[in-house]
C-alpha positions, 0 to 999 in steps of 0.5 A, a space after each residue: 758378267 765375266 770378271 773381266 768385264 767387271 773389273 773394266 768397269 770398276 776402273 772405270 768407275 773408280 777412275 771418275 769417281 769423286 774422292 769420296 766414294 774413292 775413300 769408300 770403296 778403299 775402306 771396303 777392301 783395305 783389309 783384304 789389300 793389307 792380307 796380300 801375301 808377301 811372298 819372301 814371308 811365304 814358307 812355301 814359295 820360298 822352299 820351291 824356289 830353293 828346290 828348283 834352285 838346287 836343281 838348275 844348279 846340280 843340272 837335273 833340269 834343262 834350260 834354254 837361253 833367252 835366244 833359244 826362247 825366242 827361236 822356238 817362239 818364232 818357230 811356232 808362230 810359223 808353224 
């Protein structure tokens, strides 16, 4: 079964059952819940942040507006 087949029917099913089973199924995953990780304590995400960052700021990388975004996006349906 595809994950996303799983994860349907798990909602599905947490979502009718009785509070009981609902506190169960928590304490089963309250740990790895607890575990997401914060990425602003993440040493690595914030030292790709900074770098990309610097770039846009020195102008190394080309951006578009939101307006080019969307004409692009446009285009490419068409086509």
């Amino acid at each position: 079964m595809a994950a996303t087949a799983i994860r349907d029917r798990l909602y599905d099913y947490i979502r009718y059952a009785d509070e009981k089973k609902v506190k169960a199924i928590y304490t089963m995953v309250e740990d790895k819940i607890n575990e997401q990780i914060n990425l602003w304590d993440d040493k690595d995400f914030l030292k790709e942040i900074d770098m990309r960052l610097n770039e846009y700021e020195s102008g190394n990388v080309q951006t578009s507006t939101w307006e080019e975004v969307k004409q692009k996006a446009k285009l490419a349906k068409k086509g």
